[in-house]
C-alpha positions in Angstrom: -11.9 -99.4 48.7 -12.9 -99.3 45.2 -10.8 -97.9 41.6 -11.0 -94.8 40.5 -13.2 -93.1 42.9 -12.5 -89.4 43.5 -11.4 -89.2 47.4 -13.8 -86.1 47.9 -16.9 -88.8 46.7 -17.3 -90.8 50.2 -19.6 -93.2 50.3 -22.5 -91.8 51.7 -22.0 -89.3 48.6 -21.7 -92.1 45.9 -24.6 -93.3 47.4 -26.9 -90.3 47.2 -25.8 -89.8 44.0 -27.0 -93.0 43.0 -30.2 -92.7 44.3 -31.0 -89.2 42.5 -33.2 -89.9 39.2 -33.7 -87.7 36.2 -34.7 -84.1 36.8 -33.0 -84.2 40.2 -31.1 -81.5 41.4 -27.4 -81.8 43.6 -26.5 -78.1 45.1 -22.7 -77.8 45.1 -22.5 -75.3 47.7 -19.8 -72.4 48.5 -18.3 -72.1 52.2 -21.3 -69.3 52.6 -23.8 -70.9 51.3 -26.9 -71.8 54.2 -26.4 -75.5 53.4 -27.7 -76.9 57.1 -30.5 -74.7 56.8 -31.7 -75.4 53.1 -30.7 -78.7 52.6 -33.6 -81.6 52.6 -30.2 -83.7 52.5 -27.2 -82.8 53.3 -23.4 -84.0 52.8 -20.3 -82.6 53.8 -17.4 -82.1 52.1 -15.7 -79.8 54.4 -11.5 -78.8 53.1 -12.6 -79.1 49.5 -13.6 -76.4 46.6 -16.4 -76.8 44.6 -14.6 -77.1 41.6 -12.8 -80.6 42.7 -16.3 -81.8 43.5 -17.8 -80.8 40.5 -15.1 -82.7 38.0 -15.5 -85.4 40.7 -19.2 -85.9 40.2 -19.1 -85.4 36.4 -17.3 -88.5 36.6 -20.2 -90.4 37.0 -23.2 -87.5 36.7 -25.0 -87.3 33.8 -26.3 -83.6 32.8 -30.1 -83.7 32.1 -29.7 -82.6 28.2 -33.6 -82.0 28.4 -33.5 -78.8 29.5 -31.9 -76.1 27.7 -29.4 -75.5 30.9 -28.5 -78.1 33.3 -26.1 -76.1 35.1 -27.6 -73.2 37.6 -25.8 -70.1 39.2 -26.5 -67.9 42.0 -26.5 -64.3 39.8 -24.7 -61.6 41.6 -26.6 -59.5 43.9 -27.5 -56.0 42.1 -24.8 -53.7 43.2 -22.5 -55.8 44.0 -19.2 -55.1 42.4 -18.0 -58.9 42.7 -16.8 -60.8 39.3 -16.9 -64.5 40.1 -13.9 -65.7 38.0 -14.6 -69.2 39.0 -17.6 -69.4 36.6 -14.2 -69.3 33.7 -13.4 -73.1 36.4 -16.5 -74.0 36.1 -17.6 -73.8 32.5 -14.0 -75.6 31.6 -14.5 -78.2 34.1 -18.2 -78.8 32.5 -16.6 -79.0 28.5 -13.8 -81.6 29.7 -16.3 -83.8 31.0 -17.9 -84.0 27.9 -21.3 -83.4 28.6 -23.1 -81.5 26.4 -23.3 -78.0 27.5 -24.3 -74.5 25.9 -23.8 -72.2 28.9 -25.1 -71.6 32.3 -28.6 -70.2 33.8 -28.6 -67.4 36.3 -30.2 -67.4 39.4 -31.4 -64.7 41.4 -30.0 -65.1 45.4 -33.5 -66.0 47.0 -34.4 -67.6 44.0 -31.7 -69.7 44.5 -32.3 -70.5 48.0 -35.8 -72.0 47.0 -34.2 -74.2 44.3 -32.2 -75.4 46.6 -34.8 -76.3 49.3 -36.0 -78.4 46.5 -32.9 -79.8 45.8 -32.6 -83.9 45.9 -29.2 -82.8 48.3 -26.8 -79.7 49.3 -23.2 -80.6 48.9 -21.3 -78.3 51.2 -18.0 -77.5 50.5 -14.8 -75.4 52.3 -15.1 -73.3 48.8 -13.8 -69.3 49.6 -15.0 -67.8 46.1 -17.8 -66.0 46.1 -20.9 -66.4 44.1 -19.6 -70.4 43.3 -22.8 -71.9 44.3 -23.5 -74.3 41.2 -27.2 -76.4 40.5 -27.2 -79.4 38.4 -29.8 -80.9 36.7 -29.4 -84.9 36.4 -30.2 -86.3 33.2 -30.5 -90.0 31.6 -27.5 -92.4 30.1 
């Protein structure tokens, strides 16, 4: 057992993160999201949110500040009615990690889906909210 380690980061997930090198992308995905059919790699993180796992891997994930937005969304579906309040989580989480951040991109669904086909891993998560599907970019320290 090690200090200071988040309990929702096990070790196979300390390790992938780890491995991931700049430009990388990790796919923190909500209980709906496809994760065992999109995922290249995949770790489970089954009974926890995605916001837990995202201030957990901010802990030791740096964002790539390269790119104008780090941090990736799945948009809402056109005509859907659905106002994701934990994007409000989210975006605090991001700012009390300290890493720089100017506000989030917007994915379309499918879109999305590619990306994360792409991704260096899918995290999946137990998360309920809708639309909580978060992208990050990995930069350098």
């Amino acid at each position: 057992m090690l200090k200071n380690i988040p309990s929702v980061i096990s070790p196979e997930f300390m390790y992938v993160l780890l491995e991931m090198g700049h430009g990388d992308e990790i796919v923190l995905a909500d209980g709906n999201f496809p994760a065992a059919s999109k995922a290249q790699r995949l770790i489970r993180c089954d009974g926890h949110g995605v916001p837990e796992i995202l201030e957990a891997v901010l802990k030791f994930f740096p964002l790539d500040i390269y790119v104008e937005q780090p941090v990736a969304l799945m948009s809402v579906v056109p005509g859907d009615d659905t106002k994701p309040t934990i994007w409000e989580d989210y975006r605090k989480i991001i700012r009390a990690s300290g890493e720089k951040f100017s506000d989030f991109e917007f994915v379309e669904r499918f879109a999305f889906y590619d990306r994360a086909e792409k991704a260096f891993v899918v995290v999946a998560s137990s998360e309920k909210a809708l639309y909580a599907n978060v992208i990050l970019k990995k930069g350098v320290l």
